[in-house]
gemmi code that builds the backbone of each chain (N, CA, C; Angstrom):
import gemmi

chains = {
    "A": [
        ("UNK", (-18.687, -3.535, -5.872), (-18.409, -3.698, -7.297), (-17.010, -4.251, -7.494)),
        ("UNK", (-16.819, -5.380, -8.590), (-15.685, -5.858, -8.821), (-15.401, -5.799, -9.907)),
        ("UNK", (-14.387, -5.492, -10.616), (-13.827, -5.236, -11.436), (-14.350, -7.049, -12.369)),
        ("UNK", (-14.789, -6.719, -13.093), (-15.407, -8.466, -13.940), (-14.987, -9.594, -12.987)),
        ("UNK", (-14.612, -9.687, -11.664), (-14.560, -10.715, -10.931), (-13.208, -11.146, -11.033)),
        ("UNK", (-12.353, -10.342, -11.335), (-11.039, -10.682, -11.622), (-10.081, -10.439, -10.149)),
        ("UNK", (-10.448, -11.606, -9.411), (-9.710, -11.621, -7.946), (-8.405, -12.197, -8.564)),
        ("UNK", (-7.438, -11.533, -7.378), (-6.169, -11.794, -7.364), (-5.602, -11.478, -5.712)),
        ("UNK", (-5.190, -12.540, -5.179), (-4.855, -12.503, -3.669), (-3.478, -12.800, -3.701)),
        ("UNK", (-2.707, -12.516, -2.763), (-0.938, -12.921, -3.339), (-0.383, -12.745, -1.451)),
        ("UNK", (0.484, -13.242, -1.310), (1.715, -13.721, 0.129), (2.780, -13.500, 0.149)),
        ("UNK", (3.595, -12.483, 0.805), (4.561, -12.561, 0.944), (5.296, -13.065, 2.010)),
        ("UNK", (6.472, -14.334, 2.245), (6.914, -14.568, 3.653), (7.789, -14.383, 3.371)),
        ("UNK", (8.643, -13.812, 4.541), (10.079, -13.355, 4.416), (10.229, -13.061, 5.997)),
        ("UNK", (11.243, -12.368, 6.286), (11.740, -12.386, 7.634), (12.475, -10.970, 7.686)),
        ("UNK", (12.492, -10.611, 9.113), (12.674, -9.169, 9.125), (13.371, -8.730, 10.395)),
        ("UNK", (13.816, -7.950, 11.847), (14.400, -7.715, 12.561), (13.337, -7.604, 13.632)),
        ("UNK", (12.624, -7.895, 14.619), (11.889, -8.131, 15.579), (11.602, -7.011, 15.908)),
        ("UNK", (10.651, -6.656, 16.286), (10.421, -4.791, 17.070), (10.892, -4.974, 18.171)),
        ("UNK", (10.985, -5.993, 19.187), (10.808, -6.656, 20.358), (11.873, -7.823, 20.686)),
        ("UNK", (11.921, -8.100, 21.819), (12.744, -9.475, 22.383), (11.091, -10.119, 22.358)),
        ("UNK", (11.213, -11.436, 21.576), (10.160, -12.311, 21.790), (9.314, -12.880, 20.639)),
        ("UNK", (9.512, -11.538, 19.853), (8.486, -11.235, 18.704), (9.401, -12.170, 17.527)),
        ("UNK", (8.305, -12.667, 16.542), (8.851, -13.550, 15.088), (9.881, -12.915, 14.072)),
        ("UNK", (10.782, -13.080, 14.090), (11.281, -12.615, 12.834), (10.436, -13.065, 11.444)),
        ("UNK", (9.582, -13.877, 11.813), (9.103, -14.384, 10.420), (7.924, -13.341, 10.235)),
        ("UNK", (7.708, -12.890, 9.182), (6.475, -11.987, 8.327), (5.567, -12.717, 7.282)),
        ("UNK", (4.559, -12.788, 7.788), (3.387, -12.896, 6.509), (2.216, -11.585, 5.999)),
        ("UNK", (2.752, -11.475, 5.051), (1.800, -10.187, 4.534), (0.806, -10.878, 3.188)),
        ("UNK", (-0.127, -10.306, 3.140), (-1.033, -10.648, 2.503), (-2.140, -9.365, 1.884)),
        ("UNK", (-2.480, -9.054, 0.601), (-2.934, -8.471, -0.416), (-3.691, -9.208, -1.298)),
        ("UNK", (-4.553, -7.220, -2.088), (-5.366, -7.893, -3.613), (-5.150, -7.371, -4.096)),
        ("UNK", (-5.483, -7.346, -5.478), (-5.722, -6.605, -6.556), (-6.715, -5.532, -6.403)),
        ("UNK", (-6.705, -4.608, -7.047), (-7.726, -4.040, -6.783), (-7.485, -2.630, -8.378)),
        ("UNK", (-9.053, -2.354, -8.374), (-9.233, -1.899, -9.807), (-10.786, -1.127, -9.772)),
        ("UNK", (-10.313, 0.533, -9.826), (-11.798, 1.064, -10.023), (-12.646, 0.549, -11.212)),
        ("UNK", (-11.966, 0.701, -12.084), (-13.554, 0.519, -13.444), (-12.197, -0.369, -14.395)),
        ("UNK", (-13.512, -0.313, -15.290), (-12.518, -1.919, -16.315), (-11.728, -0.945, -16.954)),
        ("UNK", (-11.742, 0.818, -17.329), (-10.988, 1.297, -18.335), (-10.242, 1.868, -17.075)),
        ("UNK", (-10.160, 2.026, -16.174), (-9.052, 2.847, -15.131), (-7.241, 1.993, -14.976)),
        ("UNK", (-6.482, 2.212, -14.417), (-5.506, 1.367, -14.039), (-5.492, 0.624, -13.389)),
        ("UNK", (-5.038, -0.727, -12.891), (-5.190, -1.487, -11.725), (-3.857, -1.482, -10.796)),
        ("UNK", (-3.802, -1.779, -9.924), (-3.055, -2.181, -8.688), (-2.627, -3.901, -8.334)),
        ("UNK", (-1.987, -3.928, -8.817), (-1.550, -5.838, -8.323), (-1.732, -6.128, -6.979)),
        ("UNK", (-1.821, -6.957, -6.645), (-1.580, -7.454, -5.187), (-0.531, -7.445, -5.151)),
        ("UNK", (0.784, -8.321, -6.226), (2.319, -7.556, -5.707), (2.331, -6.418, -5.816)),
        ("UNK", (2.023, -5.389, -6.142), (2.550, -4.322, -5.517), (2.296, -3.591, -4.789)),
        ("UNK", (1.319, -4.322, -4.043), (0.937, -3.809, -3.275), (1.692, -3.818, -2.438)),
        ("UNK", (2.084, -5.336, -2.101), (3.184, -6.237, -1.285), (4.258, -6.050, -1.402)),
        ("UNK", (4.970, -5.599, -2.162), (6.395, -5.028, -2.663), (6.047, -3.474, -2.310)),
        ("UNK", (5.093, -2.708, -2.055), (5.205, -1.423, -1.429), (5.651, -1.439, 0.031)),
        ("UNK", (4.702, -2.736, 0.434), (4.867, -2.956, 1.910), (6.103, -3.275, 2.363)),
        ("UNK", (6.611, -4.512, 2.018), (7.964, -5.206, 2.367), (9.244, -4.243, 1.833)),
        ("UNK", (8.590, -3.275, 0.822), (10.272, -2.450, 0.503), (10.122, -1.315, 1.275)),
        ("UNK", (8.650, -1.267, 1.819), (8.733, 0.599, 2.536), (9.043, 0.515, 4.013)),
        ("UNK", (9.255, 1.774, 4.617), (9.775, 1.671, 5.769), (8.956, 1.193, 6.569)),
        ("UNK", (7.650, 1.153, 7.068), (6.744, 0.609, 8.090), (6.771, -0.598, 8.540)),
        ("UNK", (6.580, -1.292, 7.009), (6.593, -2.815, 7.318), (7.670, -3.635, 6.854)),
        ("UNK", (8.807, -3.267, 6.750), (9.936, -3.085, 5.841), (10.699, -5.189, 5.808)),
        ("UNK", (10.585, -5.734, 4.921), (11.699, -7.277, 5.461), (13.050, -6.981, 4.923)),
        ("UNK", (13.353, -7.713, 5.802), (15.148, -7.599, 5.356), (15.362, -8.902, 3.592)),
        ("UNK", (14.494, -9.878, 3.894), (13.907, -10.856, 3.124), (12.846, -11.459, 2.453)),
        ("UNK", (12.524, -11.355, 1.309), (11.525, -11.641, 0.774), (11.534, -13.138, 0.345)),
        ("UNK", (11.466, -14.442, 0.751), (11.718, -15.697, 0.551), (10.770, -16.435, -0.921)),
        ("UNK", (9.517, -15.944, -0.518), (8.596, -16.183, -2.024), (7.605, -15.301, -1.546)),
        ("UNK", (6.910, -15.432, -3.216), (5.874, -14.618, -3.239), (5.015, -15.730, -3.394)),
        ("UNK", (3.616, -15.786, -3.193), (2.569, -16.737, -3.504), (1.061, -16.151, -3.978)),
        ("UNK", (1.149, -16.244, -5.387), (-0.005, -15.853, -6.325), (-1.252, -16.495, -6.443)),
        ("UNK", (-2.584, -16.432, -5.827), (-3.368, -17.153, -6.374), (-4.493, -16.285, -7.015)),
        ("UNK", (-4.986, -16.775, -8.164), (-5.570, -16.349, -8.816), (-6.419, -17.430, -10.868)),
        ("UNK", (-7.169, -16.834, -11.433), (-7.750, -17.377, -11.919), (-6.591, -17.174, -13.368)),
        ("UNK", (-5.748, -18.469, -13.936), (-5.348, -17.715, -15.325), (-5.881, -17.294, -16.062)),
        ("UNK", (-4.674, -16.003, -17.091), (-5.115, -15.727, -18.194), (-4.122, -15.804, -18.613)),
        ("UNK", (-4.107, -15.165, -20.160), (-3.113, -14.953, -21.203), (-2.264, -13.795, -20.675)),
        ("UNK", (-1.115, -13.707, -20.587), (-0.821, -12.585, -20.247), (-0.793, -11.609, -21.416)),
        ("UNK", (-1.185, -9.907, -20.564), (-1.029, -9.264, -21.771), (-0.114, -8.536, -22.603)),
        ("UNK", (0.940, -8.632, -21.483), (2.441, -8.132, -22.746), (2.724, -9.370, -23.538)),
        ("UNK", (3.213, -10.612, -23.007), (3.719, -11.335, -23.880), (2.899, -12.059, -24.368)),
        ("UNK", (1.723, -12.253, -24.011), (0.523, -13.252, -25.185), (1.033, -14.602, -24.584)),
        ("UNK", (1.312, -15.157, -23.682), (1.782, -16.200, -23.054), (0.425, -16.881, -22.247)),
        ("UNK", (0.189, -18.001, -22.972), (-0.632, -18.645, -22.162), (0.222, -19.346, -20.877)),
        ("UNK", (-0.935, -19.743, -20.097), (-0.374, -19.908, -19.194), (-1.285, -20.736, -17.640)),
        ("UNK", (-1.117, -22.125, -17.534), (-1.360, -22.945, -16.689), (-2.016, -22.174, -15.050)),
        ("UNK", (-0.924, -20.963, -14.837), (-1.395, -20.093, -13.701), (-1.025, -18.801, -13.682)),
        ("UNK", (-1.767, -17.488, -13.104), (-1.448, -16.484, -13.683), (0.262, -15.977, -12.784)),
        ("UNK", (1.270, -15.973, -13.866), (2.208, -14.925, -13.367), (2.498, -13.592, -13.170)),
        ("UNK", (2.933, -13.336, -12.127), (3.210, -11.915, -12.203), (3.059, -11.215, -13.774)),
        ("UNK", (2.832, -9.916, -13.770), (2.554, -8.753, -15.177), (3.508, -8.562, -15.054)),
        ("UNK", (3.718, -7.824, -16.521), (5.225, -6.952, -17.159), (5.754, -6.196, -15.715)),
        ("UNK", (4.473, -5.138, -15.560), (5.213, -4.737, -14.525), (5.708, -4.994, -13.071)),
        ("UNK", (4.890, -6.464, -13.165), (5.143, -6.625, -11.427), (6.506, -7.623, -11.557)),
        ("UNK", (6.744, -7.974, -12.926), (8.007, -8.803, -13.077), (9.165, -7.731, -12.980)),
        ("UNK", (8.892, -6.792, -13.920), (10.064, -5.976, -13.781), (10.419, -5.075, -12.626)),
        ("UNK", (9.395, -4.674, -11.827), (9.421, -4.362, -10.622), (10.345, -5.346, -9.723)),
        ("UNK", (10.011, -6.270, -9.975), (10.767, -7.815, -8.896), (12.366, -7.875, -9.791)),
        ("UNK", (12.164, -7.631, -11.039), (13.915, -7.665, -11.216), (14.484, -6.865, -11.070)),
        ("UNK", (14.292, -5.602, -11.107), (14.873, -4.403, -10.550), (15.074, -4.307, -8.873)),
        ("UNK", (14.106, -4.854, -8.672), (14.564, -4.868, -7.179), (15.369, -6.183, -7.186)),
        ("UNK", (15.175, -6.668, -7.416), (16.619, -8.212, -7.059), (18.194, -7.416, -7.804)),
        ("UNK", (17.733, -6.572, -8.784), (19.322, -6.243, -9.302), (19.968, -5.255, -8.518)),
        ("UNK", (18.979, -4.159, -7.529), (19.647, -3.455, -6.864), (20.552, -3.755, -5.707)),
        ("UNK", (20.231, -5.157, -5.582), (21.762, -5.816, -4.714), (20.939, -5.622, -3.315)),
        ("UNK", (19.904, -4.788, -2.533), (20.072, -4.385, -1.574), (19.442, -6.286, -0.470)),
        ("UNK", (18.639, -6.842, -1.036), (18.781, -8.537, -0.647), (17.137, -8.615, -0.144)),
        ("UNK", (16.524, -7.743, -0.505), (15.071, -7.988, 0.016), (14.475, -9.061, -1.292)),
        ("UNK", (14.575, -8.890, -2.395), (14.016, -9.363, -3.165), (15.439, -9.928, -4.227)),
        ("UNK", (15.853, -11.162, -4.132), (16.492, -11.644, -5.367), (16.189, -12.638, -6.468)),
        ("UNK", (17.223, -13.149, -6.997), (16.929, -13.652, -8.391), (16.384, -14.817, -8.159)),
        ("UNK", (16.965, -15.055, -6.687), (16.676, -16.767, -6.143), (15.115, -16.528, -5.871)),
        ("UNK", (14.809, -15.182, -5.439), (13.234, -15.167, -4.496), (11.762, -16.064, -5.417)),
        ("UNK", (11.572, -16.994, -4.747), (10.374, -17.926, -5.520), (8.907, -17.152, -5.731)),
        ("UNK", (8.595, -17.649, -6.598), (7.435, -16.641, -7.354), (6.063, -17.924, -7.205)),
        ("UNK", (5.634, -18.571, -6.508), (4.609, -19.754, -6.378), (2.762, -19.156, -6.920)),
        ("UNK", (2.650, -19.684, -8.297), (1.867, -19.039, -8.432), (0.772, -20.754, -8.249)),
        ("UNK", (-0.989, -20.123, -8.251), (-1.677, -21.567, -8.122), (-3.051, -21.170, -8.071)),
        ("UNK", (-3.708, -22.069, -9.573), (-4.973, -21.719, -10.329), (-5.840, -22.066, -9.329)),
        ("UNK", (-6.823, -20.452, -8.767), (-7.905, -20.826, -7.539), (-8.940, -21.252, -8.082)),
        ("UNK", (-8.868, -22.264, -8.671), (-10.075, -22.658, -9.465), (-9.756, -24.268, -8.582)),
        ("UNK", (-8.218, -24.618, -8.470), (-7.977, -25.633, -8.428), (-6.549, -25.323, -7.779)),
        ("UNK", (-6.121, -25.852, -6.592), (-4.610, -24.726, -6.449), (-4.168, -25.956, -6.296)),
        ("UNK", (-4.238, -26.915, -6.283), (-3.171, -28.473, -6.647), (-2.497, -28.221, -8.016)),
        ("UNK", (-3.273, -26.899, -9.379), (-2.543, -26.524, -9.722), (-1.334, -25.586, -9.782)),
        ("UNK", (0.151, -25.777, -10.176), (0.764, -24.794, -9.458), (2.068, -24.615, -10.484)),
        ("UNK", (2.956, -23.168, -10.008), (3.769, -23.299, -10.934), (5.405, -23.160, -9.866)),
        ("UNK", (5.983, -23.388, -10.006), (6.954, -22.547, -8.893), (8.411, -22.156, -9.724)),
        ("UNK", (8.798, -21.163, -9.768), (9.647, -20.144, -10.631), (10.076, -19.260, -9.498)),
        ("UNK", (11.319, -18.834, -10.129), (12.354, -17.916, -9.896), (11.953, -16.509, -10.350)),
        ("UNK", (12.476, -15.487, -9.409), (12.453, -13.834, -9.813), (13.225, -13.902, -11.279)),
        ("UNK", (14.427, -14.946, -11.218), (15.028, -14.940, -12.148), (14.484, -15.933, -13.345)),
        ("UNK", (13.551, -16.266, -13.446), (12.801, -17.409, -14.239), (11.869, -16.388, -14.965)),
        ("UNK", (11.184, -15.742, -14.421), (9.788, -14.936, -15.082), (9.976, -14.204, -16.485)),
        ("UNK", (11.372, -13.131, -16.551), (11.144, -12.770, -17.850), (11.736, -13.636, -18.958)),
        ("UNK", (12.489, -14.667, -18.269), (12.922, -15.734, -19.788), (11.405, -16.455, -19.876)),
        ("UNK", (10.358, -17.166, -19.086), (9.293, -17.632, -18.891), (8.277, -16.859, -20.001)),
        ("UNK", (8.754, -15.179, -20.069), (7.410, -14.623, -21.230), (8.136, -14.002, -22.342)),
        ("UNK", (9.498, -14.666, -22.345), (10.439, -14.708, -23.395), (10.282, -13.166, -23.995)),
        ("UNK", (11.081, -12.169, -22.373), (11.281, -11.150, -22.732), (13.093, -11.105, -22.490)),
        ("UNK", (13.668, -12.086, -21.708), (15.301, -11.549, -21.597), (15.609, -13.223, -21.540)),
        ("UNK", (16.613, -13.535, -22.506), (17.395, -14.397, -22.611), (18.778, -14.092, -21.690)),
        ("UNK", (19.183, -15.220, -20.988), (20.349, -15.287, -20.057), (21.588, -16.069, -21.204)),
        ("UNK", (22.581, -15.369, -21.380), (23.607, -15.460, -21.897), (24.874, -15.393, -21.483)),
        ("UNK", (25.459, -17.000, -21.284), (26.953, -17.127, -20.168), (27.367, -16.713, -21.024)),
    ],
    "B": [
        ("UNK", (18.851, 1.120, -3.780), (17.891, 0.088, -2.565), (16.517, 0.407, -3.228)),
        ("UNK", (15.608, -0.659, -3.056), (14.488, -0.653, -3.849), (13.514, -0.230, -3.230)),
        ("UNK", (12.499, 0.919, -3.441), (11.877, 1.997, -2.764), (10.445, 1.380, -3.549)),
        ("UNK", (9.764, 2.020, -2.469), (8.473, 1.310, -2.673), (8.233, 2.908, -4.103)),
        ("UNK", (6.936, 2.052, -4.815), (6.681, 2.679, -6.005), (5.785, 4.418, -5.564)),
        ("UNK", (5.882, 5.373, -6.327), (5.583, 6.516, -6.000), (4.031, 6.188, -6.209)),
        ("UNK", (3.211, 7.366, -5.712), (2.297, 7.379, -6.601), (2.364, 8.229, -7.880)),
        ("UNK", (1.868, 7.760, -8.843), (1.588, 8.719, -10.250), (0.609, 9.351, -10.087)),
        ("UNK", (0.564, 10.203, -11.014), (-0.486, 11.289, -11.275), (-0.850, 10.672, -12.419)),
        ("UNK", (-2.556, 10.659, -11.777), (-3.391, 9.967, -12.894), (-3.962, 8.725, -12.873)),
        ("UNK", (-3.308, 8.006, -11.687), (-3.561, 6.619, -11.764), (-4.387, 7.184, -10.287)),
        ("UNK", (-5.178, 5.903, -9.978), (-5.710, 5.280, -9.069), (-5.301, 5.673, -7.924)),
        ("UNK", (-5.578, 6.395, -6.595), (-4.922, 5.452, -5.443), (-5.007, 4.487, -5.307)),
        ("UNK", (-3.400, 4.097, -4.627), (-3.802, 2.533, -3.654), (-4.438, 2.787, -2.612)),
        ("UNK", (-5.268, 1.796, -2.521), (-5.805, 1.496, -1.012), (-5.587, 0.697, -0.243)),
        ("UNK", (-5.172, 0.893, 1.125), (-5.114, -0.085, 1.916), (-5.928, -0.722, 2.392)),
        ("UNK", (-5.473, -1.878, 2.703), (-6.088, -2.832, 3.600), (-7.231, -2.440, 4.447)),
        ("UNK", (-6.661, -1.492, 5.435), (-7.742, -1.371, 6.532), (-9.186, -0.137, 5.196)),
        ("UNK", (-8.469, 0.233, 4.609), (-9.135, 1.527, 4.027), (-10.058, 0.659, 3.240)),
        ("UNK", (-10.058, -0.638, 2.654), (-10.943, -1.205, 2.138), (-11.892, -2.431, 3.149)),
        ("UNK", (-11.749, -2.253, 4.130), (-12.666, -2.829, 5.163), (-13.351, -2.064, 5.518)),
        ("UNK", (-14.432, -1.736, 4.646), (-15.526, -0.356, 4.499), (-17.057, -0.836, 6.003)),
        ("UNK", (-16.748, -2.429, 6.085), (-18.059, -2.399, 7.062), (-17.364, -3.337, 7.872)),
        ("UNK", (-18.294, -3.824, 8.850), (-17.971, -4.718, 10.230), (-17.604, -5.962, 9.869)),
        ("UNK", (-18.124, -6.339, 8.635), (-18.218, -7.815, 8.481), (-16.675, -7.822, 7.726)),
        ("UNK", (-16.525, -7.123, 6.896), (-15.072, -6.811, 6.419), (-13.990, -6.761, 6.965)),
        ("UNK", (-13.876, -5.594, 8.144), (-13.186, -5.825, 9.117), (-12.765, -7.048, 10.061)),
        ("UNK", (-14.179, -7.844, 10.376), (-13.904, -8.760, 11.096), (-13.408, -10.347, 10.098)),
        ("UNK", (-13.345, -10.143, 8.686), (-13.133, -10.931, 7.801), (-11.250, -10.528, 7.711)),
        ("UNK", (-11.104, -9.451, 7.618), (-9.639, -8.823, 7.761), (-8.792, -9.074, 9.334)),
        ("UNK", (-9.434, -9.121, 10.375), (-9.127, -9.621, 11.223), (-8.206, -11.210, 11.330)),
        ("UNK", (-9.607, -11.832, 10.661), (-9.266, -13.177, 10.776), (-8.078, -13.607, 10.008)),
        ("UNK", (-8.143, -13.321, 8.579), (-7.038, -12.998, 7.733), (-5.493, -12.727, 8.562)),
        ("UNK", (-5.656, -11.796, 9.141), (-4.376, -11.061, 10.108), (-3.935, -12.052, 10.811)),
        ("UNK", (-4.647, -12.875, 11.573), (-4.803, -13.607, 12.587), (-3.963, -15.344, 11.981)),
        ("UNK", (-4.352, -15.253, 10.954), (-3.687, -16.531, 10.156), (-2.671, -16.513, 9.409)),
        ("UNK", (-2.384, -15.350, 8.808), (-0.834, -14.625, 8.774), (-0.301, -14.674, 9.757)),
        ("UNK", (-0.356, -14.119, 10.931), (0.318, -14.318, 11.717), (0.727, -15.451, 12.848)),
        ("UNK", (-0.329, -16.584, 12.627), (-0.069, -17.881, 12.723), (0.640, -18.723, 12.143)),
        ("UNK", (0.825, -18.590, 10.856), (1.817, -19.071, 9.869), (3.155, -18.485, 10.207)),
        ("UNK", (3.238, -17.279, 10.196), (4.652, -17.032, 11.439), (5.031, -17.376, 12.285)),
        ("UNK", (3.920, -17.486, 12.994), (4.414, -18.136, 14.298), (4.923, -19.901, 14.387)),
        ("UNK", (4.137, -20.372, 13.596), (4.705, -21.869, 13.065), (6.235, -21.336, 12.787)),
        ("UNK", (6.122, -20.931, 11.370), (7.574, -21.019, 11.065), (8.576, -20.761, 11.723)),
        ("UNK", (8.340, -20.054, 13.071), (9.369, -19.484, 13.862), (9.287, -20.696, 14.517)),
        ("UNK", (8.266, -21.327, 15.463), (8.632, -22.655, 15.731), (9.236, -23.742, 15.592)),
        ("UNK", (9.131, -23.757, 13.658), (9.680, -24.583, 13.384), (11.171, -24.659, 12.917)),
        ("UNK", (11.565, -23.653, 12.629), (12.730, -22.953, 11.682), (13.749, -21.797, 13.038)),
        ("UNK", (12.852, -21.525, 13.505), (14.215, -20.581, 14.754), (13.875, -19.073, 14.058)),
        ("UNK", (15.059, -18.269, 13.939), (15.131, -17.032, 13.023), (15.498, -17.517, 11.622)),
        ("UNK", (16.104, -18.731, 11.277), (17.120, -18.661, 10.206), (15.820, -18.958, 8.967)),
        ("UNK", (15.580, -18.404, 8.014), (15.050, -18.741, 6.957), (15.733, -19.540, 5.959)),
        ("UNK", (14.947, -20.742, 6.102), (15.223, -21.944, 4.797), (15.250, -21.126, 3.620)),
        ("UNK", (16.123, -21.862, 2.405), (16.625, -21.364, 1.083), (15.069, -21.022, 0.545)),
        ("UNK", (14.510, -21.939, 0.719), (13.538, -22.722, -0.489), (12.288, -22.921, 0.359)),
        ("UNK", (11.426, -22.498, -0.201), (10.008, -22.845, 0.875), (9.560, -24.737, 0.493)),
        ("UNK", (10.235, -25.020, -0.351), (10.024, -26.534, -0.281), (10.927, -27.238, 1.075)),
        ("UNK", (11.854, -26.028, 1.701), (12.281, -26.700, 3.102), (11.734, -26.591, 3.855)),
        ("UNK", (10.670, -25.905, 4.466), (9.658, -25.647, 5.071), (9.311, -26.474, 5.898)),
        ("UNK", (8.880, -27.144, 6.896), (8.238, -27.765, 7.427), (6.628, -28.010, 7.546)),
        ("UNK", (5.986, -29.101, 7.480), (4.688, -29.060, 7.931), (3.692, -28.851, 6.661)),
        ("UNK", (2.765, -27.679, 6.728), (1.586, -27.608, 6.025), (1.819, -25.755, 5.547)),
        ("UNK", (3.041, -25.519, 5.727), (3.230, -24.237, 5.417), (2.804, -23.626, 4.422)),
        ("UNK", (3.253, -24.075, 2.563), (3.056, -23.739, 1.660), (1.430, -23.876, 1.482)),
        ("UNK", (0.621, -25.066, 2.247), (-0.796, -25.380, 1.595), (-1.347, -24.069, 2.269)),
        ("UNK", (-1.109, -23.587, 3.172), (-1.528, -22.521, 4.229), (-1.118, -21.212, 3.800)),
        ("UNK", (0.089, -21.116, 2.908), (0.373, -19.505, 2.527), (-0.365, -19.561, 0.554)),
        ("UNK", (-0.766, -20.540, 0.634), (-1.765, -20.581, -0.577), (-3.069, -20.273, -0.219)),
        ("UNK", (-3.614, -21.446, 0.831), (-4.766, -21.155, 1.143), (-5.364, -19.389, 1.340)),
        ("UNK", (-3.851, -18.771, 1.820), (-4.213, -17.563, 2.772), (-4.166, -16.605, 1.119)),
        ("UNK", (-3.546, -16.902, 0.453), (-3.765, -15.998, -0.939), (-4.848, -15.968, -1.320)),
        ("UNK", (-5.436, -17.447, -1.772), (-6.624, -17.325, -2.521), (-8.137, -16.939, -1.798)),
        ("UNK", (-7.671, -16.953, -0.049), (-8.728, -16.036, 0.482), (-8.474, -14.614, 0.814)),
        ("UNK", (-7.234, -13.796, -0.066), (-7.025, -12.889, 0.281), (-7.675, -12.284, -0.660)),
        ("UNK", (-7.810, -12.843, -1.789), (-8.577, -12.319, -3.611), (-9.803, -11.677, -2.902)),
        ("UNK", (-10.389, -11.888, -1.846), (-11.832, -11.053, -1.648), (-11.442, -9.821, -1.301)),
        ("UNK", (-10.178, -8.726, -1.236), (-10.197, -7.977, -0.952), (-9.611, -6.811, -2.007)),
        ("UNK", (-10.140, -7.587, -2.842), (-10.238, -6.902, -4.397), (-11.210, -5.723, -4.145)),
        ("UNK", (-11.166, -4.556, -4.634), (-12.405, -3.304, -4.488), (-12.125, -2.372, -5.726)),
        ("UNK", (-13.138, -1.884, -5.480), (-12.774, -0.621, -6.610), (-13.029, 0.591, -5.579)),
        ("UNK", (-12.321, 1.759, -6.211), (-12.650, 3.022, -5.171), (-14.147, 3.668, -5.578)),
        ("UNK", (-14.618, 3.213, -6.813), (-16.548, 3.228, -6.809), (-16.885, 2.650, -5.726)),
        ("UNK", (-16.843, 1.344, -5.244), (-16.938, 1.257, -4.045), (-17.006, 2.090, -2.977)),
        ("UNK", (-15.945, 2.007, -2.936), (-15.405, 2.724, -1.389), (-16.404, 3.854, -1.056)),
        ("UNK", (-16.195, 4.680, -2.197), (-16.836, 5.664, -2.127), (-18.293, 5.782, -1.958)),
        ("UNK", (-18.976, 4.764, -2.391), (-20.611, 4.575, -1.704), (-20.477, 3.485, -0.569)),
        ("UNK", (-19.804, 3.328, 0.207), (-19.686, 2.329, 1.033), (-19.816, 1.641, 0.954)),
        ("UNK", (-20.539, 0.648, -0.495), (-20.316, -0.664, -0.703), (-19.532, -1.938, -0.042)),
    ],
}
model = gemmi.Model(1)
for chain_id, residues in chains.items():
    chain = gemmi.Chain(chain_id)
    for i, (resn, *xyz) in enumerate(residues, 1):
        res = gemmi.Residue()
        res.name, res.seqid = resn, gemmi.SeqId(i, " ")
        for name, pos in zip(("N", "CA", "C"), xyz):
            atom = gemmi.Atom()
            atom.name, atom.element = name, gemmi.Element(name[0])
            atom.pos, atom.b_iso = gemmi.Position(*pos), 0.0
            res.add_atom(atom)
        chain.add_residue(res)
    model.add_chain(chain)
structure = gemmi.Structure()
structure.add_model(model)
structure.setup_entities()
């Protein structure tokens, strides 16, 4: 059973400290969405991925981009249409809070590549620091 | 330092990965998955050393079409815990 067919698959690459002499510093992690019933809560694929890469097991020192694919919608805090789906309220604010805590896994620079699986030649590519001016929740003021 | 999210009371568990590869064919679909993640690493380490480029537009090669590709075949591992729970 799927939640109305509302797939959402997402990537994180980033880089991390080797367990080993030999082994990649480079990391690819990969997640879904996932959602018991249409009235229950859901689970993002980022956060799923941001559980992983910030917790100790699978931990990166770097989160370089995230990569969203999935079918758009409107989003539902800001009513923002939208070419491809971006991160949610909360998986944005999750990603700025972690870029503001300084600690360097996730920053303002970290790319957010989102791309409509209907068609992924469509695409969007944005900043951690791009997303909440993007659903015109925080204006940046020099 | 940014700590992975608690669980709440009330919500959902998360489930993992392996915890939603409920049959063989799943598993061996999660496999493959694993297997191409970690090929895409292994490129990039090839191509790049340890040092991570700014910008994944520095990237070399077929990287980005490949950490897309690997998203939008990751969407099948969408579930619900109705699922899980009848082994669906």
């Amino acid at each position: 059973m799927q939640y109305r067919g509302f797939d959402v698959g997402a990537v994180v690459v980033g880089t991390r400290t080797p367990a080993k002499e030999g082994d990649t510093p480079w990391a690819v992690l990969f997640d879904a969405n996932t959602k018991p019933t249409a009235n229950d809560a859901k689970w993002c694929a980022e956060q799923y991925l941001m559980d992983r890469a910030l917790g100790a097991e699978e931990r990166l020192e770097r989160i370089l981009a995230f990569v969203v694919v999935a079918q758009p919608q409107k989003d539902d805090d800001s009513q923002q249409r939208q070419i491809t789906l971006t991160p949610c309220k909360l998986c944005r604010d999750r990603m700025s809070h972690a870029a503001d805590s300084g600690d360097g896994v996730i920053s303002s620079e970290t790319e957010v590549i989102t791309a409509d699986a209907r068609e992924t030649a469509f695409r969007k590519f944005q900043k951690v620091k791009d997303l909440r001016v993007f659903h015109k929740e925080y204006i940046e003021v020099d | 330092m940014a700590e992975p999210s608690p669980e709440r009371p009330g919500l959902p568990k998360k489930v993992s990965l392996a915890e939603r590869a409920v049959s063989p064919e799943k598993q061996e679909f999660l496999r493959k998955l694993r297997e191409r993640a970690q090929g895409i690493a292994d490129a990039l380490f090839a191509a790049h050393g340890p040092t991570a480029p700014k910008q994944i537009g520095e990237m070399q090669g077929r990287v980005l079409e490949d950490l897309i590709a690997l998203a939008k075949d990751a969407r099948g591992w969408q579930c619900s815990t109705v699922a899980l729970m009848s082994g669906r």
